[in-house]
C-alpha positions as CSV (number, residue, x, y, z in Angstrom):
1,X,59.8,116.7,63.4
2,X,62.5,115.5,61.3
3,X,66.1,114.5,62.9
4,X,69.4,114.5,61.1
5,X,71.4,111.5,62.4
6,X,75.1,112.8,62.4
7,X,78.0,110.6,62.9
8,X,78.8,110.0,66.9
9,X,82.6,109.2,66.4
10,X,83.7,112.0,64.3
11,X,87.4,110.7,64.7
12,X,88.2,107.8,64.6
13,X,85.6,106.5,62.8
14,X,85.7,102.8,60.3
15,X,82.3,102.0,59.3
16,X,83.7,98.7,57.7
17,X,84.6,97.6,61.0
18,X,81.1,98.3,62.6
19,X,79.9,94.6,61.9
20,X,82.9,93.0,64.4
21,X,82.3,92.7,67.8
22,X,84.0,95.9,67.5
23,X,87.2,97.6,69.1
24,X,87.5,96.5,72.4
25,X,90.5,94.1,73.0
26,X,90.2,93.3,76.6
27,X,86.2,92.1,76.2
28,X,86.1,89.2,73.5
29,X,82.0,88.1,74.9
30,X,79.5,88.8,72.8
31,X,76.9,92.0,73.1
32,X,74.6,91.2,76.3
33,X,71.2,90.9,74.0
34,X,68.3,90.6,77.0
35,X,66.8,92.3,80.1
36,X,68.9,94.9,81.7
37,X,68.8,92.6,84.7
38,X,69.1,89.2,84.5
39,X,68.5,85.9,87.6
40,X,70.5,83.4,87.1
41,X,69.5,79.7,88.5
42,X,71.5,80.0,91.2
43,X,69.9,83.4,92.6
44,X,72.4,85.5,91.7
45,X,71.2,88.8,89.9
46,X,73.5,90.3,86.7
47,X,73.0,93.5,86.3
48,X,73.9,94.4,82.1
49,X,72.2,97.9,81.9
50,X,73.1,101.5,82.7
51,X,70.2,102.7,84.6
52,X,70.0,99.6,86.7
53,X,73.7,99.4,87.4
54,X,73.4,103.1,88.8
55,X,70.2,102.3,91.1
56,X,72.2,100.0,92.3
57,X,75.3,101.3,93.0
58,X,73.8,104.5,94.5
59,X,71.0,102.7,96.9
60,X,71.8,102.2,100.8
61,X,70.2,98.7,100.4
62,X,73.4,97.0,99.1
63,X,76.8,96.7,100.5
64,X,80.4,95.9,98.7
65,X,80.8,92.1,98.6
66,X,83.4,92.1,95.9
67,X,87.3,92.4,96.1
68,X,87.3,89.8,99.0
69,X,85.2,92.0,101.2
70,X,83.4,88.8,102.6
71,X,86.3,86.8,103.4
72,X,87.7,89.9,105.1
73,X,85.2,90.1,107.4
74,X,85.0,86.8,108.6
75,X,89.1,86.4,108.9
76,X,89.4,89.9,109.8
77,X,88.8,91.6,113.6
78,X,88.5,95.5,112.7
79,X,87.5,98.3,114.8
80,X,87.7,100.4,111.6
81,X,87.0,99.0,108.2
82,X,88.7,99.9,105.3
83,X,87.6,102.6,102.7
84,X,86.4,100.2,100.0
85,X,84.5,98.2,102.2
86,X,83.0,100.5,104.8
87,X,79.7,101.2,104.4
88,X,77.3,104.2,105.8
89,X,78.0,107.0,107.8
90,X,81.2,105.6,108.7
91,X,82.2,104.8,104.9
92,X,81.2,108.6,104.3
93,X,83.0,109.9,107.0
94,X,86.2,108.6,106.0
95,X,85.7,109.7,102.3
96,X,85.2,113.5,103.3
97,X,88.4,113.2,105.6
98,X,90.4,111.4,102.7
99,X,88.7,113.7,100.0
100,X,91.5,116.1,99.8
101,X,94.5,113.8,98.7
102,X,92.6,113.4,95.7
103,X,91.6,116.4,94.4
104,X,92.9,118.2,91.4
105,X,94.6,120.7,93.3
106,X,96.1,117.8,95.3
107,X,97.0,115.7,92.2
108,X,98.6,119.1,90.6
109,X,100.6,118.9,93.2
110,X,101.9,115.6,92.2
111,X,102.3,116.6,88.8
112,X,106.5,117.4,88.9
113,X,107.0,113.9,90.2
114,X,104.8,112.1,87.9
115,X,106.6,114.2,85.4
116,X,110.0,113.1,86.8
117,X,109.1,109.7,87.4
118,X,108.0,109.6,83.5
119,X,110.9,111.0,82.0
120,X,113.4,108.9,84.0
121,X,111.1,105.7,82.3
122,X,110.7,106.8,79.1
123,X,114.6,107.2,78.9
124,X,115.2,103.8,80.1
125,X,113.4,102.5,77.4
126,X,115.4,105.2,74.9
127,X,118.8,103.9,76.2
128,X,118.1,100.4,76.0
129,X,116.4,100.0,73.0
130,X,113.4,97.8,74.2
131,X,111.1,97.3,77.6
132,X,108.0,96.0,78.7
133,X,105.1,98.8,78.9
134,X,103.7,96.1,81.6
135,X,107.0,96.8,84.0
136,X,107.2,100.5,82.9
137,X,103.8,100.9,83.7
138,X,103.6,99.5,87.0
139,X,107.1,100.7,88.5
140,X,105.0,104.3,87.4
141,X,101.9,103.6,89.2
142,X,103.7,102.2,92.3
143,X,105.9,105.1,93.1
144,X,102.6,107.5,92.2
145,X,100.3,105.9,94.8
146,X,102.6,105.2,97.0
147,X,103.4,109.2,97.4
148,X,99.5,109.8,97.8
149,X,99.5,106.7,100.6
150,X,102.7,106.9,102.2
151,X,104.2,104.2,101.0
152,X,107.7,106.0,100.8
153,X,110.1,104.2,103.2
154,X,110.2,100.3,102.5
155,X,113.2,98.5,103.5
156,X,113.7,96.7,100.1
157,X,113.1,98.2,97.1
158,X,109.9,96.2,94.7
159,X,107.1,96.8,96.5
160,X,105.3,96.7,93.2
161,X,106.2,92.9,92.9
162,X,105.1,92.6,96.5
163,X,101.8,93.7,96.0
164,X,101.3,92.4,92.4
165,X,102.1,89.0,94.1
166,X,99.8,89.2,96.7
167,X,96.6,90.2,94.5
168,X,97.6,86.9,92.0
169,X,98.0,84.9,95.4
170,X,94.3,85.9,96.1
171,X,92.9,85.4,93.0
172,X,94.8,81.7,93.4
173,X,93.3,81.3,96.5
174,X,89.6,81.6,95.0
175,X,89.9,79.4,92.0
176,X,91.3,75.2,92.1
177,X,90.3,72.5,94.7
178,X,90.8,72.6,98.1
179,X,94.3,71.8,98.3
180,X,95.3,74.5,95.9
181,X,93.0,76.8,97.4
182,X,94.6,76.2,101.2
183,X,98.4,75.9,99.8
184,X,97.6,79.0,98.2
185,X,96.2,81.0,101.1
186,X,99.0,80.1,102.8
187,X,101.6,81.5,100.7
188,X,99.4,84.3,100.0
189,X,99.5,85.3,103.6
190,X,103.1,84.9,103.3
191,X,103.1,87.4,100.8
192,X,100.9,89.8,102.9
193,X,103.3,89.3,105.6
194,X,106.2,90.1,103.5
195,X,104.2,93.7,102.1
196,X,103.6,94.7,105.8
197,X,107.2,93.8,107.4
198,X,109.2,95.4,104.4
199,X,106.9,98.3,103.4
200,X,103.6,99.6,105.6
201,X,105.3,99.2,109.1
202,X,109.0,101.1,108.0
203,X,105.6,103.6,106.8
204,X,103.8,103.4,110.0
205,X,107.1,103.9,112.3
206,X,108.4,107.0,110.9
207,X,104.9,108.6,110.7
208,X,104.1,107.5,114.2
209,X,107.4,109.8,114.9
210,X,106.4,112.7,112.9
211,X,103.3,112.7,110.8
212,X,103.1,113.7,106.9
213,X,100.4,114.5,104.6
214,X,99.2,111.1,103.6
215,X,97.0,108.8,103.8
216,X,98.8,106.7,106.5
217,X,99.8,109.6,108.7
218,X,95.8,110.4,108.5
219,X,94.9,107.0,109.4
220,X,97.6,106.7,112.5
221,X,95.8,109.8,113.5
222,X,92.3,108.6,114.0
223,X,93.6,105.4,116.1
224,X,93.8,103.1,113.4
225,X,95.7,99.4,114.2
226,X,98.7,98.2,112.5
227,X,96.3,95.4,110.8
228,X,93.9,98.4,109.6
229,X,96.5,100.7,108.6
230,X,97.8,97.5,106.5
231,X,94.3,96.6,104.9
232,X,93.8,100.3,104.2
233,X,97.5,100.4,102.5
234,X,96.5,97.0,100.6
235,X,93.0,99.0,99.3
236,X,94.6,102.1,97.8
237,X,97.6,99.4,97.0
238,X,95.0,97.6,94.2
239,X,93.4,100.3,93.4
240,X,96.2,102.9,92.9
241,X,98.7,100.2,91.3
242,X,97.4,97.3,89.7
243,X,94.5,99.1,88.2
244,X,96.3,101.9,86.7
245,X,98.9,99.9,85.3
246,X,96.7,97.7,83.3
247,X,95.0,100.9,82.2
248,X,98.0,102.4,80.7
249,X,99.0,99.2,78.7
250,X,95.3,99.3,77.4
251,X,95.2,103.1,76.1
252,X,99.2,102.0,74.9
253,X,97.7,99.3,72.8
254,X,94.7,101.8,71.0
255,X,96.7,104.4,70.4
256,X,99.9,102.7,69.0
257,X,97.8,101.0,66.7
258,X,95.7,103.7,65.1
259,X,98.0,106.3,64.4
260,X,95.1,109.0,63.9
261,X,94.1,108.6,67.4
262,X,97.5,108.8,68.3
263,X,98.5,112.6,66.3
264,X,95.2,113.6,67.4
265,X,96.1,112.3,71.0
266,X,99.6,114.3,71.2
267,X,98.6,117.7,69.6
268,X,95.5,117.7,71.6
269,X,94.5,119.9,74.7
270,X,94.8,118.1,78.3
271,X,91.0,118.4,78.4
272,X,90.9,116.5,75.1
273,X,93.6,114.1,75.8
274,X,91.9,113.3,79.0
275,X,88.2,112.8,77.1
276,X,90.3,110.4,74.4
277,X,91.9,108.5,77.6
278,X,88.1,108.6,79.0
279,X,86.6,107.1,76.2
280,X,89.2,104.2,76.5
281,X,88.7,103.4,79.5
282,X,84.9,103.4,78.9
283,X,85.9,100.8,76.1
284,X,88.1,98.8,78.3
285,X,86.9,99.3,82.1
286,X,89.9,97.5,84.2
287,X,87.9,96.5,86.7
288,X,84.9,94.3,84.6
289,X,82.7,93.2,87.7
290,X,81.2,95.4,90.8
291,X,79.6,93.1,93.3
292,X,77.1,93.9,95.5
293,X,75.0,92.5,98.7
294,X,71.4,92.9,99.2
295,X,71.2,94.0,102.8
296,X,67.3,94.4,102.4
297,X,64.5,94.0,99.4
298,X,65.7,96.3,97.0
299,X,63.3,97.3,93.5
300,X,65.5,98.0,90.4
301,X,63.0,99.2,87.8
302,X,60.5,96.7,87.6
303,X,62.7,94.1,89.3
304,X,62.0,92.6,92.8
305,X,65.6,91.2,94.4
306,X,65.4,90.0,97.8
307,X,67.7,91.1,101.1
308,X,71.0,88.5,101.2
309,X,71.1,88.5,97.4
310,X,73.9,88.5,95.7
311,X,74.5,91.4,92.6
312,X,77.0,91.4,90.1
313,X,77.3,94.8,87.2
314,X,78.7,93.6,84.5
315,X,80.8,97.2,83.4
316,X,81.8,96.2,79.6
317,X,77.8,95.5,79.5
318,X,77.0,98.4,81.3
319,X,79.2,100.9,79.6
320,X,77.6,99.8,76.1
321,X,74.4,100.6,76.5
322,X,73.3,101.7,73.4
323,X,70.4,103.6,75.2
324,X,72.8,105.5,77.0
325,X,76.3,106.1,75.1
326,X,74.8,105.9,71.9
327,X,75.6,104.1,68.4
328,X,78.4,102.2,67.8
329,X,79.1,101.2,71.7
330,X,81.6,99.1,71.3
331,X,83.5,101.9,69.0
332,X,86.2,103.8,70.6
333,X,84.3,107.5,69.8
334,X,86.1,110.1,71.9
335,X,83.8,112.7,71.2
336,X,80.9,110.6,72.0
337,X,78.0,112.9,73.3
338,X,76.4,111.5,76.4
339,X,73.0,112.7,78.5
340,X,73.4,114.9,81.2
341,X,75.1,113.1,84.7
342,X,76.9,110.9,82.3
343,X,80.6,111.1,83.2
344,X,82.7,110.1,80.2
345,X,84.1,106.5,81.3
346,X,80.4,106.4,82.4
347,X,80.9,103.3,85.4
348,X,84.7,102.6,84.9
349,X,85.4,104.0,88.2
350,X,81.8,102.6,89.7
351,X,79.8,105.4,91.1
352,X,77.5,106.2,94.3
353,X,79.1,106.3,97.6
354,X,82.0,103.9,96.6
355,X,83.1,105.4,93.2
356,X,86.9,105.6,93.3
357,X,88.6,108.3,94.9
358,X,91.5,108.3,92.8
359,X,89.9,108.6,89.3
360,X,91.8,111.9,88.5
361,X,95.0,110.8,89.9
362,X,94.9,107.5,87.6
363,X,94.0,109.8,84.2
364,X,96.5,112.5,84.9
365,X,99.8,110.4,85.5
366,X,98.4,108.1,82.5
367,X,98.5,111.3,80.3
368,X,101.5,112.7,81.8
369,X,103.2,108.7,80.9
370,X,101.8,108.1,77.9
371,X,102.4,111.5,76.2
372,X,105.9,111.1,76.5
373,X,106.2,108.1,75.2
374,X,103.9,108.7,72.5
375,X,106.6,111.5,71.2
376,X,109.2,108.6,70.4
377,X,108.9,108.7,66.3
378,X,110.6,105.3,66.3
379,X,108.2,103.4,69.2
380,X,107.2,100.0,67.6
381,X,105.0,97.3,69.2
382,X,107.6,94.4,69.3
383,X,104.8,92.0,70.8
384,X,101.6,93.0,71.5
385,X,100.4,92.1,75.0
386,X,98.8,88.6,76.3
387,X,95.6,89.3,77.4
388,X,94.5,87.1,81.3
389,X,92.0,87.7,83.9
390,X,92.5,88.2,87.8
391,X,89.7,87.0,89.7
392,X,90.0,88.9,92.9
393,X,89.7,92.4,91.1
394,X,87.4,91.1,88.3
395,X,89.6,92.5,85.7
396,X,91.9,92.2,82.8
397,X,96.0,91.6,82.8
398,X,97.7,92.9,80.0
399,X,101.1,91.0,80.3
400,X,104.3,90.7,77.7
401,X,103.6,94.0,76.0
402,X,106.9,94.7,74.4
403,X,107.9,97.6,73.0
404,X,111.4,98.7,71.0
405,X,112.6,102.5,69.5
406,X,115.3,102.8,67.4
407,X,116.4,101.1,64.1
408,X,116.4,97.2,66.0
């Protein structure tokens, strides 16, 4: 039988470049060469392969021990856990009652505002010449997730800056000594003070008066604390704003910087837009590390790893499996064909029972964001963006991105 090998990344494609570590900018590391699972001396299991990554992440034997999920528990009296760290039947339950905020017929819904909210930025940066993507970005994916939550009626405006400061506050609190890690607990807890008095309970009053379709309103419904509804708000919070403004900077930095990409990008289809937005985000997951907790002997292939231990999937590793996306995996290929049951960010948004709920939402107001400003003939990179790591997500920052239009 005879098979014609045909080129994977019809567009863009730079064989030249294939030798590099190749065209991710947020993973500088070297290819993981080695097992697809890995024990390291101190017990700890890495997970570097796709198949092994999803056993994991789909088995009942494991439990989410990453994003402070621990430390939550042991600080943390709650009668009702929140999404992202619940776990069986009452982990699913809350996903099927949540499920519809999130579908695309919900997110349509969303679309005028996202629209709105995108003009009204893109013009900002028309009228005065310059911005940061960084602060356009997140001021977008603040107001978006807060509509979906309920986060609609803080007292002060900058919510965003509230809960950016509170995810850098925990990362703070996980790295240094023990005097930095205590002085930094404490003013992170000053922070989550701050997030709850001028933000969720304004929320949580006026829904308690008259419910809305939200998140909140849903939670108030099924009995949930002011503490849970805060942790819940603080979940979709990271997930709906930090991540998806890190994202947008990322796809930003591709496609300003290969001009193909980017006129293929505008004149494209949604459907395509969103596979060429997919692929990037397979490139450059935001969140790099899923861990996991044994809660029992689990078997991953031929691997043995014993209840209590402690798993982390490395994604950038993970989503470059040659065995599974192909040649070239660290090429950005938008119309990479994959197998069958192979989404097209493949495990940027996780999978199993804790895959994130907002995957669509975080791809359409993306494209909505960066197709407008993708339109501006004049849009130059003025700096590109510094590239930093935040421990308590496991994921990239993309900070100082500055962009101009116009002649300056």
């Amino acid at each position: 039988m005879t098979t014609t090998t045909q080129n994977p990344c019809p567009f863009p494609f730079r064989p030249a470049e294939a030798a590099r570590p190749g065209e991710q900018k947020t993973n500088q590391g070297a290819p993981h060469v080695g097992p697809a699972i890995v024990r390291d001396p101190s017990g700890v299991f890495h997970v570097h392969g796709f198949d092994a990554a999803r056993a994991v992440l789909r088995s009942e034997l494991v439990r989410q021990a990453g994003f402070g999920a621990e430390l939550v528990s042991e600080v943390a009296v709650l009668n009702n856990d929140p999404v992202l760290f619940a776990e069986g039947e009452q982990h699913h339950e809350m996903r099927r009652q949540t499920a519809r905020y999130f579908t695309p017929t919900a997110v349509t819904s969303y679309r005028r505002m996202m629209e709105g909210l995108a003009d009204d930025l893109v013009g900002e940066l028309v009228t005065r010449g310059h911005a940061r993507l960084d602060e356009l970005s997140l001021r977008l994916a603040v107001r978006v997730a807060a509509q979906v939550v309920g986060l609609t009626d803080s007292r002060l405006p900058g919510m965003g800056r509230r809960i950016e400061a509170f995810v850098q506050g925990g990362a703070s609190a996980q790295a240094g000594g023990a005097f930095s890690r205590r002085l930094a607990g404490l003013r992170n807890r000053a922070q989550l003070l701050s997030f709850y008095l001028l933000d969720v309970k304004p929320a949580i009053r006026k829904r308690q008066r008259r419910a809305q379709d939200d998140v909140i309103s849903h939670v108030i419904s099924k009995g949930y604390t002011d503490l849970e509804v805060l942790t819940e708000c603080l979940t979709y919070g990271t997930a709906g704003m930090v991540t998806t403004r890190e994202f947008i900077c990322a796809a930003a930095w591709h496609l300003l910087e290969h001009s193909d990409l980017r006129r293929e990008y505008l004149f494209a289809s949604q459907s395509e837009r969103h596979a060429i937005l997919h692929e990037i985000l397979r490139l450059e997951p935001v969140v790099a590390r899923l861990v996991r907790r044994a809660t029992a002997d689990l078997s991953v292939g031929e691997t043995h790893i014993p209840q209590h231990s402690l798993i982390v999937l490395h994604l950038q590793d993970v989503n470059a499996d040659a065995d599974t996306v192909g040649p070239l995996p660290r090429s950005l290929c938008p119309h990479r064909p994959l197998p069958r049951g192979v989404q097209a960010p493949v495990m940027s948004f996780g999978d199993g029972h804790h895959r994130c709920p907002g995957a669509f939402v975080a791809i359409q107001e993306s494209d909505v964001f960066l197709r407008r400003l993708l339109w501006l003939p004049d849009l130059k990179v003025v700096s590109p963006p510094r590239l930093g790591y935040n421990e308590l997500i496991h994921g990239y920052e993309l900070r100082g991105f500055q962009l101009s239009v116009g002649a300056g």
